[in-house]
C-alpha positions in Angstrom: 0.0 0.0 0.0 1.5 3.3 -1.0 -0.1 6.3 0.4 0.2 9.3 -2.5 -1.6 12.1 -1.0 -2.8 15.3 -2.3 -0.5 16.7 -4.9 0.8 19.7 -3.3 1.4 21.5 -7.6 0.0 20.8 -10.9 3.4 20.9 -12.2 4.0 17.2 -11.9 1.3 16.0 -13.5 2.8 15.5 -17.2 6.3 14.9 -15.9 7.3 11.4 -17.3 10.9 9.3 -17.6 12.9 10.8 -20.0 13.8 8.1 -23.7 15.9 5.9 -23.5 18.4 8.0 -25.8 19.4 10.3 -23.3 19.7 7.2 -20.6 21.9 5.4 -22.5 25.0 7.5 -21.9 24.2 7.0 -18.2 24.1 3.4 -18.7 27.9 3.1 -21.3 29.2 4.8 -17.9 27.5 2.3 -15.3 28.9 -0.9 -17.1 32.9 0.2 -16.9 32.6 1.1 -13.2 30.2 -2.0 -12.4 32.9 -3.7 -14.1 35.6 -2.5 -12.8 34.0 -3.6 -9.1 33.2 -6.6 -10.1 36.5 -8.2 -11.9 39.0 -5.6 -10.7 41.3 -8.6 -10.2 41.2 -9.2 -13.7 42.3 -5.8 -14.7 45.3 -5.9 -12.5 47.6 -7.1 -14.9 46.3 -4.9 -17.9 47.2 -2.1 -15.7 50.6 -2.8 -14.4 52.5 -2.1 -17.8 50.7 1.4 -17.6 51.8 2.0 -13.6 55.1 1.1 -14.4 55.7 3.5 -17.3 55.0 6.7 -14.4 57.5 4.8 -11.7 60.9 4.8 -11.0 62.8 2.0 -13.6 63.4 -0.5 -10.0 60.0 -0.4 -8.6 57.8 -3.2 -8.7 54.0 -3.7 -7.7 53.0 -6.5 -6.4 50.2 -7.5 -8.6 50.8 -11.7 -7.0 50.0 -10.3 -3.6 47.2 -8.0 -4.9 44.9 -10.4 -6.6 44.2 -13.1 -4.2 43.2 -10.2 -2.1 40.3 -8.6 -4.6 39.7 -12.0 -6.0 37.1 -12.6 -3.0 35.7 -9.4 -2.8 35.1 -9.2 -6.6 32.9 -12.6 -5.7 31.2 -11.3 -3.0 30.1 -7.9 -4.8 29.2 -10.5 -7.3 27.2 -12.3 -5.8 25.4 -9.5 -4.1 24.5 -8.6 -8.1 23.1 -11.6 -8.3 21.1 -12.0 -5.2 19.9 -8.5 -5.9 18.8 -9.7 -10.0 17.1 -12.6 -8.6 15.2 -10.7 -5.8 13.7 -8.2 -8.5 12.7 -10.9 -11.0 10.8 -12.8 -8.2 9.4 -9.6 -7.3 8.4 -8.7 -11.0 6.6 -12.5 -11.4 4.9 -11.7 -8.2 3.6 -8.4 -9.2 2.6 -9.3 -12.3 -0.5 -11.3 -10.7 -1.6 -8.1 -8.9 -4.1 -6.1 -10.5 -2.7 -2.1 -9.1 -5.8 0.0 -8.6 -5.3 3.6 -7.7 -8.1 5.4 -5.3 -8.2 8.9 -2.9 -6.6 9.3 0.5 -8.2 8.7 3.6 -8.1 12.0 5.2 -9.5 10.9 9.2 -13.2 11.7 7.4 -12.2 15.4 6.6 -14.2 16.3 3.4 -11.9 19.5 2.9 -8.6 17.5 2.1 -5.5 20.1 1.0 -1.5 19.1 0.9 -1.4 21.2 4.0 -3.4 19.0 6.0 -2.0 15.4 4.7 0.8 13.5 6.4 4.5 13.3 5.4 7.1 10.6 5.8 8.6 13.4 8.5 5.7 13.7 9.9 5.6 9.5 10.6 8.9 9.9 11.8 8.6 13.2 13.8 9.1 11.3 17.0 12.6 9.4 16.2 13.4 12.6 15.0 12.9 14.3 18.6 14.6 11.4 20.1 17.4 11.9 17.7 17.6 15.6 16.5 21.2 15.9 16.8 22.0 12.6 14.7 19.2 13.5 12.2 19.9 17.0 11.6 16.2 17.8 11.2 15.8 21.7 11.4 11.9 22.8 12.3 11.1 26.9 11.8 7.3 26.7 13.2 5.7 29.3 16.2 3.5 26.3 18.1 0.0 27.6 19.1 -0.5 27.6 22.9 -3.6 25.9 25.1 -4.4 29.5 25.1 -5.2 30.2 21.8 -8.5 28.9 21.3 -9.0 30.4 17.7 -5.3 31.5 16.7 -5.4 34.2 14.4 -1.5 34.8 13.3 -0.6 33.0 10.3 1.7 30.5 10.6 4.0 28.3 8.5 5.7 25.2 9.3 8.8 24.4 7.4 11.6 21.6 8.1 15.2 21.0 6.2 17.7 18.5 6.9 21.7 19.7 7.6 24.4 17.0 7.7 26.1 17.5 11.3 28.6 15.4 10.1 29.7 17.0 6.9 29.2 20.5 8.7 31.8 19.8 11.5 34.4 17.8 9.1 34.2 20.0 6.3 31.6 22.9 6.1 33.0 24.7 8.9 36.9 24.3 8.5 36.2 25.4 4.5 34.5 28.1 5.7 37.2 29.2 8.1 40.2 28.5 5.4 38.0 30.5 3.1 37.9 33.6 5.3 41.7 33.5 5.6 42.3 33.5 2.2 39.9 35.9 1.9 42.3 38.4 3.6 44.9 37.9 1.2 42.4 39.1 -1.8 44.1 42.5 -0.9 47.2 41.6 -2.9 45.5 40.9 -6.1 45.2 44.7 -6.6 47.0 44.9 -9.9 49.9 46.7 -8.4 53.6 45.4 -9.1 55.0 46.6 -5.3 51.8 44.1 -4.1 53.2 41.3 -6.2 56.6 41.5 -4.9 55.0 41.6 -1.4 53.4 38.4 -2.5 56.3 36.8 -3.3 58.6 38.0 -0.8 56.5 36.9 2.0 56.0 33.3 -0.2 60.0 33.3 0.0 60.4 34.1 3.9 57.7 31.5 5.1 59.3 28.9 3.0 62.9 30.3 4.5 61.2 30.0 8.3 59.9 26.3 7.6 63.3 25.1 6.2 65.4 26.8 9.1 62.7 25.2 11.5 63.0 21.7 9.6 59.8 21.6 9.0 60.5 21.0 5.5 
């Protein structure tokens, strides 16, 4: 049972899976890669000569020592494939007995239905997403009405996004900062020849400092 809802525009209504055509490129790209997952064991020793060529003349890669190790996990992935294949042609026989019939959303006897008064996946999941609000990320931007307000008369609006805490500690915020430092520099990139040379004279004493300090 898949519950649609009320469409929230009428811009949807034509939209429809684009030919085949233009998802064909998409699909000449998918078989390399899927390949290369797959039997990347088998393209170790095609790419050897081509390493060597960019290394020095006495190095040597151990393609022995590298294929017994991505032999196993070229099965595995393939055999995930597989399972997966034969859990979607099952599913496809299955369905194909099932006549799909399509009808209006229960809306708890409300005559009046709108989008703005039909549930959401978030709003299912509004309760994990209290227990877990820092893991989750959910952001909510919604005045609650009081016991107080019998017939509330402000107009309200309830919105939610979703921020990755994760990729905002790690690497939002430290771009962000190493952004604003660079930013201070922008001064030199005046056009000017003396701010040039100031450019490069500084370049030349921090690399002076980090030698003297064997850092480099």
């Amino acid at each position: 049972v898949v519950f649609l809802g009320a469409a929230r525009t009428s811009k949807t209504q034509h939209a429809k899976e684009v030919p085949f055509n233009m998802l064909l490129p998409q699909l000449l790209i998918a078989l390399p890669i899927i390949f290369i997952g797959i039997g990347s064991f088998l393209l170790m020793p095609a790419l050897q000569p081509i390493a060597e060529m960019y290394l020095p003349s006495d190095s040597h890669i151990p393609t022995d020592l590298l294929g017994p190790v991505l032999q196993p996990l070229s099965i595995a992935l393939g055999g995930f494939v597989l399972l997966v294949l034969l859990v979607w042609f099952i599913r496809r026989t299955q369905q194909q007995k099932n006549i799909i019939a399509r009808g209006p959303t229960w809306g708890c006897g409300y005559g009046v239905l709108t989008p703005a008064h039909q549930y959401t996946s978030t709003t299912f999941a509004d309760n994990l997403n209290r227990m877990a609000g820092f893991f989750s990320g959910v952001k909510t931007h919604y005045h609650p009405i009081k016991k107080e307000d019998v017939f509330p008369v402000e107009q309200r609006k309830y919105e939610t996004h979703q921020e990755d805490e994760l990729e905002k500690f790690l690497i939002l915020n430290p771009s962000h900062y190493f952004l604003e430092i660079m930013l201070k520099f922008t001064v030199l990139r005046s056009g000017k020849i003396q701010h040039y040379i100031l450019y490069g004279l500084g370049f030349i004493l921090i690399m002076a400092l980090l030698t003297v300090t064997n850092v480099i």
